[in-house]
N, C-alpha and C positions, 0 to 999 in steps of 0.2 A: 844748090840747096834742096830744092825737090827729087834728084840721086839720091842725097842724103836721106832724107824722109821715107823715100821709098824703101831704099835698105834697111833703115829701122823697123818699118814698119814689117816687112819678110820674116825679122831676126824676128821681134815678137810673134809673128804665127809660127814661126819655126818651134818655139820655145812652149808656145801655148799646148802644141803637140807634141811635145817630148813632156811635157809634164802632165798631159790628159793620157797620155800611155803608159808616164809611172818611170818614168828615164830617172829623174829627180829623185832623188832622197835624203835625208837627213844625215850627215857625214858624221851625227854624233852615235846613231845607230848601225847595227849587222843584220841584214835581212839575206837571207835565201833566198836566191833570184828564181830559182827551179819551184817556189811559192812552200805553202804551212806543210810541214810536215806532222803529221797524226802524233801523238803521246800519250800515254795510256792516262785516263780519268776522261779523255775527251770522248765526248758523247755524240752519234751522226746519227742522222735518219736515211734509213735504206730504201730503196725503191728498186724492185725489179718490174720492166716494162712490160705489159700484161698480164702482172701475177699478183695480184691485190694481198693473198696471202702473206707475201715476204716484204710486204711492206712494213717496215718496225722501226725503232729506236733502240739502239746498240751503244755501248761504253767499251774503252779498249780496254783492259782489263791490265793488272801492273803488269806480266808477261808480253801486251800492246797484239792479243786479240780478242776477236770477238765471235760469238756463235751466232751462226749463220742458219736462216730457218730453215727447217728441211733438208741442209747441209752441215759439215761439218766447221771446227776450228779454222780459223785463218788469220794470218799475223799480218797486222795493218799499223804496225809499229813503225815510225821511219819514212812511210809511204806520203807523199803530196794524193790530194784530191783523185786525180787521173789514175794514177799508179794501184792507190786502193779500190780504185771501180774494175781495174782489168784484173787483181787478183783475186776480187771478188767473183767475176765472171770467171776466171779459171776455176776456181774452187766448186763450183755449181757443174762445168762441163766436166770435171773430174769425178765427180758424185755421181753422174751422170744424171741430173735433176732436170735439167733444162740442157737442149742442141745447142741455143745459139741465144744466152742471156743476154740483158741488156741491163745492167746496173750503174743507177744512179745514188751520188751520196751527199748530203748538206752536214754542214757542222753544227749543229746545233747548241753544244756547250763546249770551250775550250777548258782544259786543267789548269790549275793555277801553278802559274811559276812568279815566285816572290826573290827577293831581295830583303833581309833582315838589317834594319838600321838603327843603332845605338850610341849611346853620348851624344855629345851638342848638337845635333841634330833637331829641327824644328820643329819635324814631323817623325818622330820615333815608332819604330814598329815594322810592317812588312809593308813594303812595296810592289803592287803587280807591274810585272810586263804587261807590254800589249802582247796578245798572240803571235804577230808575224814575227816578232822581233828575238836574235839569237841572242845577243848581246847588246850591250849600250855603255857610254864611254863611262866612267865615273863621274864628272861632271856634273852629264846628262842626269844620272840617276841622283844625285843628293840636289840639283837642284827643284826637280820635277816633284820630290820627295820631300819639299818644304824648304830647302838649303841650310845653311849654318847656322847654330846657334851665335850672337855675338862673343862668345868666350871658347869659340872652335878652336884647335889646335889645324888647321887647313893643311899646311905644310908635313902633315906627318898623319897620315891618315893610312889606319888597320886593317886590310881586306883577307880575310878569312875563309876558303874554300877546300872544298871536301872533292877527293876525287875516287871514283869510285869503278871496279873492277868489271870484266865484261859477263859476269852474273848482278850485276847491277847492288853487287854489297861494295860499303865502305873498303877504300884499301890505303890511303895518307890524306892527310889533310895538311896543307901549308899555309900562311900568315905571309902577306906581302907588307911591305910598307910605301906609302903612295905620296905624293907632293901634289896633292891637289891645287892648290894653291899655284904652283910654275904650270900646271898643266891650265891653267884657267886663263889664266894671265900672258899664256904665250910664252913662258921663259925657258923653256926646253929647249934646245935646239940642238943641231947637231945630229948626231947619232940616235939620241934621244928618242922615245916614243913621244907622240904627241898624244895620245891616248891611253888608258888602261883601260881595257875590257873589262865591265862588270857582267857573271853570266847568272842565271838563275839557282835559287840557292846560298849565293857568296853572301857574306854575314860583311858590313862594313861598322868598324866602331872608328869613331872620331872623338879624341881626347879632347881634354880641358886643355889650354894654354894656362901657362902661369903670369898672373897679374902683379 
């Protein structure tokens, strides 16, 4: 009995640290393990170490750069925290501004990525993501989003997304149709996805059922 105990009690400090380091996460949600990738509207404050001057607050611009004091353009589109600070520091040794910079960057505002929701819905209108998040299951989002009207059509539910060209214009948009409803309740099985991705931007309408 006391083998027992003591094993359990291991499993929880095992566990305790694997969820204080982020091991854990939500299997309803997509997050990018490599952490937040930059998007342009999002807003950082810069810091070069001993240079008071290039200290400022910066927005990535739709193209996903930002002017650089004293230096030029740099595209921090796509980039994690790290990734933006070393080509931040390149950009300055290229300018030849500074030998040997040392840049630091905080988020200070994130761009809003929405999800637009319509019909029986309880809570109609847009939806924010959190930041970290790439996607989230359907589910997830209509329930966090208020969940069903009682006269939902569940079982036949419209998701609506725009896919767009690597100049960043419109180039098709396609209409899924989703069974919320089997996906909720576990009745997929098989081959089946147990999930659909809702990503930022998708438009979900959920009909009326007929009474």
């Amino acid at each position: 009995m006391k083998k027992f105990i003591f094993v359990c009690f291991l499993l929880l400090i095992s566990n305790l640290r694997l969820m204080a380091q982020g091991a854990y996460f939500d299997a309803s949600v997509l997050k990018d393990t490599t952490g937040y990738k930059l998007r342009p509207g999002d807003r950082i404050k810069l810091m070069i170490q001993g240079e008071k001057d290039c200290s400022t607050e910066l927005t990535l611009s739709n193209d996903g750069t930002v002017a650089l004091p004293l230096a030029g353009d740099v595209r921090l589109v796509g980039r994690n925290k790290k990734e933006a600070q070393q080509a931040i520091e390149k950009e300055y040794i290229k300018s030849l501004i500074f030998a040997r910079p040392k840049a630091y960057i905080n988020i200070i505002q994130y761009s809003e990525r929405v999800v637009f929701l319509t019909g029986s819905v309880n809570r109609k209108g847009p939806y924010n993501f959190p930041p970290e998040v790439e996607a989230m299951n359907i589910v997830e989002v209509i329930a966090r989003a208020g969940g069903f009207s009682d006269i939902a059509k569940k079982n036949r539910v419209f998701v609506t997304r725009t896919f767009f060209d690597e100049k960043g214009s419109p180039s098709n948009t396609k209409t899924y149709e989703v069974d919320v409803e089997a996906l909720s309740s576990g009745l997929l099985l098989g081959n089946s996805a147990k999930r659909f991705w809702i990503y930022p931007g998708d438009r979900i309408d959920v009909p009326e059922r007929l009474l």
